[in-house]
KEROLUM-365086 format. One line per 3 residues: their letters; for each residue x, y, z of C-alpha. Coordinates in Angstrom, 1 decimal, padded with zeros to 4 digits. Layout:
BEGIN
A> X Y Z ~ ...
// end
This chain:
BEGIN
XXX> -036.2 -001.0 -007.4 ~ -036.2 002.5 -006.2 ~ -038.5 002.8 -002.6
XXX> -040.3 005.3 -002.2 ~ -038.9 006.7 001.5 ~ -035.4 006.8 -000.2
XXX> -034.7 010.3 -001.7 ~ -032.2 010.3 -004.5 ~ -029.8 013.4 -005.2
XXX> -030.7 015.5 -008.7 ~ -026.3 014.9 -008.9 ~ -023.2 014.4 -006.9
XXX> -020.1 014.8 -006.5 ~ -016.8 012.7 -008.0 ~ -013.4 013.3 -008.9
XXX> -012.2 012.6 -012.3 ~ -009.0 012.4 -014.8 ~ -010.1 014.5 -017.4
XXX> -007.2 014.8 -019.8 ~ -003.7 012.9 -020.0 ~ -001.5 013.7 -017.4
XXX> -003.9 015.8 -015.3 ~ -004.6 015.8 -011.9 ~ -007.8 014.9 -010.4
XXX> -010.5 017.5 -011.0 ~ -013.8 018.2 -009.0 ~ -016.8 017.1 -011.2
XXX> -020.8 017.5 -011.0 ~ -022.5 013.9 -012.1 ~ -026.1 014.0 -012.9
XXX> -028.2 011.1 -010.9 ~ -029.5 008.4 -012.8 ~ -031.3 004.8 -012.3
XXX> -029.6 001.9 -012.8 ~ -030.3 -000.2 -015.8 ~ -030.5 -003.7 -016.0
XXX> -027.7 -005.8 -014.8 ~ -026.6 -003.0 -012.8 ~ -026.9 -001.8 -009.4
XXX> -026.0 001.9 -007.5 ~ -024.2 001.8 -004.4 ~ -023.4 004.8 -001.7
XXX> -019.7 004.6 -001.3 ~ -018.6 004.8 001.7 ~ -015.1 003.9 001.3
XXX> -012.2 003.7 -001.9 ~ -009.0 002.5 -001.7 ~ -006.6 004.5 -004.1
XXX> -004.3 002.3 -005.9 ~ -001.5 002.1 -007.6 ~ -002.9 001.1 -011.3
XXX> -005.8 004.1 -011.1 ~ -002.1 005.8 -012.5 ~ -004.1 004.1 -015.9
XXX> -006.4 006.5 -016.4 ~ -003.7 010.0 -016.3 ~ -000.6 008.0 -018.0
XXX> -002.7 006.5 -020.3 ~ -000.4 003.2 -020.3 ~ -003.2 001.1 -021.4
XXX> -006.2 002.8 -022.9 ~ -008.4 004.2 -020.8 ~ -011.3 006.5 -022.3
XXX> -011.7 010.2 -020.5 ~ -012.9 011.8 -018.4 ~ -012.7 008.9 -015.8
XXX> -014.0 008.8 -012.0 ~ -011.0 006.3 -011.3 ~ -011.1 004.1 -008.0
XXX> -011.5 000.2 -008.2 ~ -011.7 -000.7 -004.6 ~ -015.3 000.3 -003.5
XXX> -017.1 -000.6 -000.4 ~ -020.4 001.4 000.3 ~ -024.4 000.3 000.4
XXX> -026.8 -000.4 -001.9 ~ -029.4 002.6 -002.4 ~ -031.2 001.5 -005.7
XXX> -031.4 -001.4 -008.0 ~ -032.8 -002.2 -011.4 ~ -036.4 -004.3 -011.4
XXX> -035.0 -007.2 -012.6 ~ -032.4 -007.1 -010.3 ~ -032.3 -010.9 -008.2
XXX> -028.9 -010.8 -006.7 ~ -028.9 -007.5 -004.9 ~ -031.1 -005.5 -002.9
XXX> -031.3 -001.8 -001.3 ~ -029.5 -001.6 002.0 ~ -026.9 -004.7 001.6
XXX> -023.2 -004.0 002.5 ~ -021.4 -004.5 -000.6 ~ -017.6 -004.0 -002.7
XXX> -016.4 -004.0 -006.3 ~ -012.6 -004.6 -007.3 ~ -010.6 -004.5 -010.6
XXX> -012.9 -006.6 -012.3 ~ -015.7 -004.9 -013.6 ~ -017.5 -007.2 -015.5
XXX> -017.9 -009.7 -018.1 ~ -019.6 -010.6 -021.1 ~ -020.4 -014.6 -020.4
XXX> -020.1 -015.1 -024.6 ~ -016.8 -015.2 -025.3 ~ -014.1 -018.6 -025.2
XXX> -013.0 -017.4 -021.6 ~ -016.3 -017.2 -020.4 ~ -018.0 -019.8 -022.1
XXX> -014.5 -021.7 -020.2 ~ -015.5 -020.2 -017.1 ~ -012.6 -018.0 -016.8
XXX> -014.2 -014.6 -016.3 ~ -011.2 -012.8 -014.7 ~ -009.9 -013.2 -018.5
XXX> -012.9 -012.5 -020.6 ~ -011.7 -010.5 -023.8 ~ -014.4 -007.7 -023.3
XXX> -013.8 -007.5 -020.1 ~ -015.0 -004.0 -018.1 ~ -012.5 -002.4 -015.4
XXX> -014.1 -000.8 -012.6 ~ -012.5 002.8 -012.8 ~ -010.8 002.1 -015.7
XXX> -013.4 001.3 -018.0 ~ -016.6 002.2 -016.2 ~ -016.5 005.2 -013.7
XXX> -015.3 004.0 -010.4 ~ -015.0 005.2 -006.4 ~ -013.7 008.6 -005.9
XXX> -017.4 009.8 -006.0 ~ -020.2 010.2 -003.2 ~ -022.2 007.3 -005.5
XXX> -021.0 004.4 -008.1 ~ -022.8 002.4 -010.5 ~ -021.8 -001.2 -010.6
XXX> -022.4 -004.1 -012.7 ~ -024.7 -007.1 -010.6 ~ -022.1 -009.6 -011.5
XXX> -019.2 -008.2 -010.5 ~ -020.4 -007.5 -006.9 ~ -019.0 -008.6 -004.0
XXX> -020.9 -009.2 -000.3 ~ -018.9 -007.4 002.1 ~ -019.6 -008.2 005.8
XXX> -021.1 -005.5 008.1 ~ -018.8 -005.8 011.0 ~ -015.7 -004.7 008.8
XXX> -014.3 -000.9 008.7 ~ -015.1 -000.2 004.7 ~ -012.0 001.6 005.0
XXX> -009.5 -001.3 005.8 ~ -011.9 -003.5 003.6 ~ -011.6 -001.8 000.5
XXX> -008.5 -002.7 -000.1 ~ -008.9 -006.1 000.8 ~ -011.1 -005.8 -003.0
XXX> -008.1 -005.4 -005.0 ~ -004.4 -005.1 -002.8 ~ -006.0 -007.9 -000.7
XXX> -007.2 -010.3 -003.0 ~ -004.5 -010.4 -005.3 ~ -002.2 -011.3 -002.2
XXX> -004.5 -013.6 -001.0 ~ -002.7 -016.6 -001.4 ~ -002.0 -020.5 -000.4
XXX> -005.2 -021.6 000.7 ~ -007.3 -024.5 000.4 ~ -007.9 -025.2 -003.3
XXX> -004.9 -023.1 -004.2 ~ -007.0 -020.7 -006.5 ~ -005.8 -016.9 -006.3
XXX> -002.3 -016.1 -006.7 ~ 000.0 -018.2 -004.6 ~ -003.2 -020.4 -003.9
XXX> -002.8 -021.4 -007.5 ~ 001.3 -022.5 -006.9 ~ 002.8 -025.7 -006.3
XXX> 003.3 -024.9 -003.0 ~ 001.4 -026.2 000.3 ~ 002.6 -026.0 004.0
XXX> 005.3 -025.8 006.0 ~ 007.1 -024.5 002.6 ~ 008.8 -021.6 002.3
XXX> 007.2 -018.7 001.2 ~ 009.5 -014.6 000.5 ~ 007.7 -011.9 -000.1
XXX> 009.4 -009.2 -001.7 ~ 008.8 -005.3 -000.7 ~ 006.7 -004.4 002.5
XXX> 004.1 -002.1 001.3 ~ 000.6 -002.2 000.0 ~ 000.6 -005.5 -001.0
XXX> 003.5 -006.8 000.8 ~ 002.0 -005.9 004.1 ~ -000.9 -008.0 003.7
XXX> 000.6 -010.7 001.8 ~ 002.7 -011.3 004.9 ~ -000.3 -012.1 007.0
XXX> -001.6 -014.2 004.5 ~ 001.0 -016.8 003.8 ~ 001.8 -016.7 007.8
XXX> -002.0 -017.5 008.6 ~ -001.8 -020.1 006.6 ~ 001.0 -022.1 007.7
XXX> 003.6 -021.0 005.3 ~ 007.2 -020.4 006.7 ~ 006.8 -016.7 005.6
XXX> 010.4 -014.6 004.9 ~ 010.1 -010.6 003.9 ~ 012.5 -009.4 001.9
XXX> 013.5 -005.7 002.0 ~ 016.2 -003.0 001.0 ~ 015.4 -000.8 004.4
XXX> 016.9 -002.7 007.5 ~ 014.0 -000.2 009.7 ~ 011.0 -002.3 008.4
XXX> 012.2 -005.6 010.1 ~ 010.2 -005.2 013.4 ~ 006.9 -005.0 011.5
XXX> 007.8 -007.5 009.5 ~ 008.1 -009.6 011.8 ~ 005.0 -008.2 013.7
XXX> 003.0 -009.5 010.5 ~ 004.2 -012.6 010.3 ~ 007.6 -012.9 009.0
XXX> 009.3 -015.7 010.9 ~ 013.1 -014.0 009.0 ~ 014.1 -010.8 007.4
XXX> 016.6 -010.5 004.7 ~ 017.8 -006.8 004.5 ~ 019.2 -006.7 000.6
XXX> 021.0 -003.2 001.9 ~ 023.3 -005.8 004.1 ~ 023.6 -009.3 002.2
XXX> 022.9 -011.2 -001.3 ~ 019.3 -011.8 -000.3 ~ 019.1 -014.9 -003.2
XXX> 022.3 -016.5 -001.3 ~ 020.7 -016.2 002.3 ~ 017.8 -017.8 000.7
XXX> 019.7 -020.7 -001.2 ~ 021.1 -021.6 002.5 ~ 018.0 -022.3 003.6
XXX> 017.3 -024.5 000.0 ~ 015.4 -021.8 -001.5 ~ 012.0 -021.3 -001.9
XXX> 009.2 -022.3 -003.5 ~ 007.4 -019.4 -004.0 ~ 009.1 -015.8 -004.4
XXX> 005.6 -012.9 -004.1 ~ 006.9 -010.2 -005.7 ~ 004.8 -007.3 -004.8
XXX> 007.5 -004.0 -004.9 ~ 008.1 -002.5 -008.5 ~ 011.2 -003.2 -008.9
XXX> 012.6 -005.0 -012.1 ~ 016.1 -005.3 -011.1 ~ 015.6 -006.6 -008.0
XXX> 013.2 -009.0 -009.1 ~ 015.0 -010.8 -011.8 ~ 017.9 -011.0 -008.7
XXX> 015.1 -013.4 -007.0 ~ 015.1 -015.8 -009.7 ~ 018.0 -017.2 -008.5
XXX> 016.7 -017.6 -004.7 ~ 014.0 -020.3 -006.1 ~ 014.5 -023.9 -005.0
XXX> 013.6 -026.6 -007.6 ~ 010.3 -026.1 -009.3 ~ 010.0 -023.1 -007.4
XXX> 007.8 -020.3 -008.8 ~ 008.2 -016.2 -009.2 ~ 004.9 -014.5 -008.9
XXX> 005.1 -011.1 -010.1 ~ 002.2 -008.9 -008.8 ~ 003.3 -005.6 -008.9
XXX> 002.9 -003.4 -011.7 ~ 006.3 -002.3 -013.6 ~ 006.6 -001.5 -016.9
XXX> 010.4 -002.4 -017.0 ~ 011.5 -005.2 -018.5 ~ 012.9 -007.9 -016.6
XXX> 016.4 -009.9 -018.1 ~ 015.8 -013.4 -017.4 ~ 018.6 -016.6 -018.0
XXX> 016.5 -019.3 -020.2 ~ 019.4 -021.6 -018.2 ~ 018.5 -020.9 -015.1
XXX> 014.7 -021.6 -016.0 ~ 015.8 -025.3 -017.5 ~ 017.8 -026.6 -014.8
XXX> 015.6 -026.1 -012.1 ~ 012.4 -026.0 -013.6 ~ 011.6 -022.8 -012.9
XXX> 008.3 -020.9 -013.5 ~ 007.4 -017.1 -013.5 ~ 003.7 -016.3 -013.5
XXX> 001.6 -013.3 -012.8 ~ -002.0 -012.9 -011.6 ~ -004.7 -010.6 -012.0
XXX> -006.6 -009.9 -008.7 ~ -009.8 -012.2 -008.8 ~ -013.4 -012.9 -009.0
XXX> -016.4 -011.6 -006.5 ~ -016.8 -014.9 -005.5 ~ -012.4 -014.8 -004.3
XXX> -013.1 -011.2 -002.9 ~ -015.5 -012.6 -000.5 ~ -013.5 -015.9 000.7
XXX> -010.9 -013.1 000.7 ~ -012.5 -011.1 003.3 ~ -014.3 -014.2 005.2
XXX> -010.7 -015.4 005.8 ~ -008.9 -012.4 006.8 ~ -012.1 -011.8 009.2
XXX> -011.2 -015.3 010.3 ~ -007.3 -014.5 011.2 ~ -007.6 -011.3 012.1
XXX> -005.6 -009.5 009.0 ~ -005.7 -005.9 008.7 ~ -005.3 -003.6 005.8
XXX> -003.2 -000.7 007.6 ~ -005.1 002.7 005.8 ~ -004.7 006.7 005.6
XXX> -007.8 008.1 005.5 ~ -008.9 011.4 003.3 ~ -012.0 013.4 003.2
XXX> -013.1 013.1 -000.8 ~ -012.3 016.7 -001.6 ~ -008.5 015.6 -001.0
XXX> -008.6 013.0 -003.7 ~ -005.7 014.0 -005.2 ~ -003.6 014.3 -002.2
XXX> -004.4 011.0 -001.7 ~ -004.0 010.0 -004.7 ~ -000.6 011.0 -004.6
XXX> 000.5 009.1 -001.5 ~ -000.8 006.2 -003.5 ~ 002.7 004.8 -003.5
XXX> 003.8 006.4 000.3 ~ 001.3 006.2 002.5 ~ 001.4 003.5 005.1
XXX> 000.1 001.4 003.7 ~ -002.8 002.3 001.6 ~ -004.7 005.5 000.9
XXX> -008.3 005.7 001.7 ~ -010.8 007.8 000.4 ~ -013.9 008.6 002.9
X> -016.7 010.5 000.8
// end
């Protein structure tokens, strides 16, 4: 459904990976309706993240050109006539997952986030360093008026892939054995270490960052940390074995070495989440899994329907996504503070 009062651009303007190993390049996209099943959104907001890297390293197969960007929050300005879900004007996000194909065993099991055809916002499909995107209707996520689309875009990928603990234990840490007043560490205080801090402190979880640069304690601590372990200064695995370990080491810095190090921090049954994105190796002791019963799992962001309990509780507790903003012609500056900036680029069209 197109209204009549609404005026729609002959093109616009995105940014896109055009060859392997390129930089972003300035592209002219011709308009076009949205078909069934999909909706077109104004962005108004995309977080630049560290696995839009895809699309110019090519380490998993990504088809170019490619508008990358899979942390979109902007408005509705036209839907398809079938559409029943969404309509013009509503507030509203896309994340990692782009899609799904509701016929294959992982659907059909209910486990879209896993589907074997699976589309990737930005990856797959064009995504959010463009003035417009075209998103599929069930991979859309609400988005609340009253938040900044700049600090909740991130919340779309970077915050619901941290979002962990609560209630019925479903995304990432929320899907551990692990349940208040346990101990939670999160490793590396960055994109995702900076929120997952708030989370596990909001709810209830004795929260302990762990970091190589002794500087970052007093924020930290100002996001929730009740302790600090500073792995410049001390074994941070025995500082955390004096306490009884663990249960739950949130590895979100990309860092193999280090991480296979935390295994060893773990109290019995204890779990390392791995969330960040390294293509390293990590050496892990099949002993030291046996004798305390030890699990390492990863997790792949979530659904729409995660996103938006996602941003309902961090609305709730007051969590904040700390941003850089840039104006869309400096994609690729911010693109490349995608692993510096403090603590997540932002891309403002």
């Amino acid at each position: 459904m197109c209204p009549a009062q609404v005026k729609f651009p002959l093109s616009y303007t995105a940014y896109a990976f055009l060859e392997p190993g390129g930089k972003l390049q300035r592209i002219t996209v011709p308009w076009r309706f949205p078909q069934d099943g999909e909706i077109v959104v104004k962005v108004l907001a995309c977080g630049v993240c560290g696995t839009d890297d895809i699309c110019p390293s090519q380490v998993m197969p990504a088809p170019l050109p490619r508008v990358p960007g899979h942390e979109v929050v902007g408005d509705v300005v036209a839907v398809s006539s079938r559409e029943r879900l969404w309509r013009v004007g509503q507030r509203v996000g896309a994340g990692w997952h782009g899609g799904h194909c509701s016929t294959c065993a992982r659907c059909r099991a209910g486990d879209f986030m896993t589907c074997e055809n699976q589309d990737i916002t930005g990856v797959l499909r064009d995504g959010g360093y463009a003035e417009y995107v075209t998103l599929r209707s069930e991979a859309v996520v609400a988005v609340p008026r009253d938040m900044d689309p700049a600090e909740a875009a991130p919340m779309l990928c970077a915050g619901i892939t941290t979002f962990i603990l609560k209630d019925k234990y479903e995304d990432a840490l929320r899907n551990m054995n692990v349940s208040p007043p346990d101990y939670v560490a999160v490793q590396g205080i960055g994109g995702l270490g900076h929120l997952a801090l708030q989370f596990s402190s909001a709810m209830g979880f004795r929260t302990i960052a762990l970091s190589f640069d002794g500087s970052k304690e007093a924020l930290a601590r100002q996001l929730g940390a009740d302790a600090f372990v500073d792995g410049s200064r001390v074994d941070q695995a025995q500082e955390l074995q004096k306490l009884g370990g663990v249960k739950v080491v949130v590895s979100t810095a990309p860092n193999a070495a280090a991480t296979e190090r935390l295994l060893d921090a773990l109290a019995v049954d204890g779990t390392l989440l791995v969330l960040a994105v390294e293509p390293e190796p990590m050496r892990i002791s099949p002993l030291s899994l046996l004798v305390k019963r030890l699990s390492i799992r990863g997790w792949p962001c979530g659904s729409p329907k995660d996103a938006e309990e996602c941003l309902t509780f961090a609305q709730a507790k007051k969590i904040k996504c700390m941003v850089e903003r840039f104006p869309l012609h400096k994609a690729q500056e911010a693109f490349e503070r995608r692993e510096t900036a403090r603590f997540r680029a932002v891309i403002i069209p």
